[in-house]
C-alpha positions in Angstrom: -8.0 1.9 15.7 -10.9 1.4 13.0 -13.8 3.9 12.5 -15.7 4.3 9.9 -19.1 6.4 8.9 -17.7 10.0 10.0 -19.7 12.2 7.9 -17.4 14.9 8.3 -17.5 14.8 11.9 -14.5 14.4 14.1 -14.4 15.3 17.7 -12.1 15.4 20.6 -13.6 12.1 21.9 -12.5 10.7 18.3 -8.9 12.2 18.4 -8.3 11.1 22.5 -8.1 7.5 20.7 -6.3 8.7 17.1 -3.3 9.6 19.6 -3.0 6.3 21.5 -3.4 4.3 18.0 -0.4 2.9 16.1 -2.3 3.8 13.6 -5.8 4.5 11.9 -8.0 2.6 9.5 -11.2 4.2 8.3 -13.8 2.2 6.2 -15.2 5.0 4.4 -17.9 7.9 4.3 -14.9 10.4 5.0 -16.9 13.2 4.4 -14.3 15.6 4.3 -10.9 15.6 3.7 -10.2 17.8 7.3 -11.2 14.8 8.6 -8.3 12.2 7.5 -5.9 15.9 7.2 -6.3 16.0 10.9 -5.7 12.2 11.6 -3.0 11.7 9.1 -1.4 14.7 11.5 -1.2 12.6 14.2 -1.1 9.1 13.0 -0.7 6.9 9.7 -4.2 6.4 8.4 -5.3 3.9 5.9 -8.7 4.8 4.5 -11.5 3.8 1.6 -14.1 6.0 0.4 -17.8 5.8 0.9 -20.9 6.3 -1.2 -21.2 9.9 -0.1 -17.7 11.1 -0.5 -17.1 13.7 -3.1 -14.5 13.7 -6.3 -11.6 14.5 -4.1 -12.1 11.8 -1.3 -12.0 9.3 -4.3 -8.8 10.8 -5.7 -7.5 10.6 -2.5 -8.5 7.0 -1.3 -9.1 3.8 -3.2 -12.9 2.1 -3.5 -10.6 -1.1 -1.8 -7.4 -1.5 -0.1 -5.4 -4.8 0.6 -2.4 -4.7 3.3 -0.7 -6.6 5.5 0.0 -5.9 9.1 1.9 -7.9 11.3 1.3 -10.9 9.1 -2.1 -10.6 8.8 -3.9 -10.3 5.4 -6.6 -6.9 5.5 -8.9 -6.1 2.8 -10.7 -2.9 4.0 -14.1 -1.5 1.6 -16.9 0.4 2.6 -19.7 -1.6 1.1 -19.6 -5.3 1.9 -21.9 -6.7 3.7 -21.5 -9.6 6.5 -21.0 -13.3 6.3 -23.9 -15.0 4.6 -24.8 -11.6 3.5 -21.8 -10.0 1.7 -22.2 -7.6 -1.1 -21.9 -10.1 -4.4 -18.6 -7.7 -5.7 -17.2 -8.3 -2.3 -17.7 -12.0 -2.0 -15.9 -12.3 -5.4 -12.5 -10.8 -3.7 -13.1 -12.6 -0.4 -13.3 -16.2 -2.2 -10.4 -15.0 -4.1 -7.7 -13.1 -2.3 -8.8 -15.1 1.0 -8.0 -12.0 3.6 -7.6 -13.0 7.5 -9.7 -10.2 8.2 -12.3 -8.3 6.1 -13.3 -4.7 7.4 -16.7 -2.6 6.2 -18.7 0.3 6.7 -21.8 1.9 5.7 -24.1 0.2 7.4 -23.8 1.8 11.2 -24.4 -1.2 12.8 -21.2 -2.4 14.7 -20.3 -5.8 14.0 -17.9 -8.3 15.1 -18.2 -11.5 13.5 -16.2 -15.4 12.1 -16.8 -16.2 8.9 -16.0 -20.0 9.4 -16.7 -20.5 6.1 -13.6 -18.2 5.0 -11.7 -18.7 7.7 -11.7 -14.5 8.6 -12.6 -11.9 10.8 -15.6 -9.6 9.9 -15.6 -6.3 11.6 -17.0 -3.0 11.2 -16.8 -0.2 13.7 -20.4 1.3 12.9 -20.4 4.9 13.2 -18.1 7.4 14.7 -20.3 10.5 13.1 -23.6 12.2 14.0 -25.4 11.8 11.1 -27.8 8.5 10.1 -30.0 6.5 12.3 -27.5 4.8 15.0 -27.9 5.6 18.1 -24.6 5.4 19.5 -21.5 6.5 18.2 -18.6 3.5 17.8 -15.4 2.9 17.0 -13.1 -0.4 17.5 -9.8 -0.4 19.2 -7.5 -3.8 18.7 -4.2 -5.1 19.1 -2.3 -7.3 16.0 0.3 -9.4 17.0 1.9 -11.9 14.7 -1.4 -13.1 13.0 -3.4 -12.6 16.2 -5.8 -10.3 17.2 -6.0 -9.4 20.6 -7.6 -7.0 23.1 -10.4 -6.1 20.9 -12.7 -3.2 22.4 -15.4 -1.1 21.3 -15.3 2.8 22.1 -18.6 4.1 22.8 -18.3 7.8 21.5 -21.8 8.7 23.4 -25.4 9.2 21.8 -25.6 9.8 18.1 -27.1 13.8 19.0 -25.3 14.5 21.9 -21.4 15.6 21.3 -20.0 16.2 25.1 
């Protein structure tokens, strides 16, 4: 499961999907610690920090991470733009370590998209929290297997101001 842009805020509708992940990769804006604490509980998380997260968040969790999961190459950051669009720090890495998938944050807007150029995935989940100008809160929810990426779905969490 990948969320990203909590704020601080984690919900019931958040942890219904912690539990059915494998495990949990957040793109950053933490906000709190309670909030990976209480993931990390239940599930392995992988996690970056965000612009707003405090001196302990970035003790905790690196500005980038670079993985591999089921033979797949990840390079998870908050900050990084989009294909065509990518934050010029980020598209240094990308030409270099040449990830299958890149995953971002900060932005709020969910988006799922090919970098042909790159050959790689772009994804990030939007928001999962209830603060900043989205309207509806998001997560995504995939399946790796050898290389592949399968069963891709986006969680709707509900309206950005409502929480039930």
């Amino acid at each position: 499961m990948l969320l990203s842009d909590t704020h601080g805020h984690l919900d019931a509708r958040i942890l219904k999907y912690v539990r059915q992940a494998d495990e949990v990769w957040h793109a950053g804006d933490i906000g709190t610690l309670n909030v990976t604490d209480q993931i990390g509980a239940l599930k392995k998380i992988r996690a970056v920090h965000g612009n707003i997260d405090n001196h302990q968040i970035r003790t905790q969790f690196p500005e980038d991470i670079f993985f591999e999961c089921e033979g797949l190459s990840v390079f998870m950051t908050h900050i990084g733009g989009y294909p065509e669009r990518y934050n010029p720090r980020v598209l240094k890495i990308l030409n270099a370590r040449k990830p299958h998938l890149f995953i971002c944050g900060h932005s709020h807007i969910l988006k799922v998209m090919r970098d042909k150029k790159r050959n790689l995935l772009h994804l990030n989940p939007g928001a999962a929290g209830v603060v900043g100008f989205h309207k509806v809160r998001t997560m995504l929810r995939f399946e790796i297997n050898l290389k592949e990426i399968k069963n891709l779905d986006v969680i709707e969490l509900g309206l950005r101001g409502k929480l039930t």
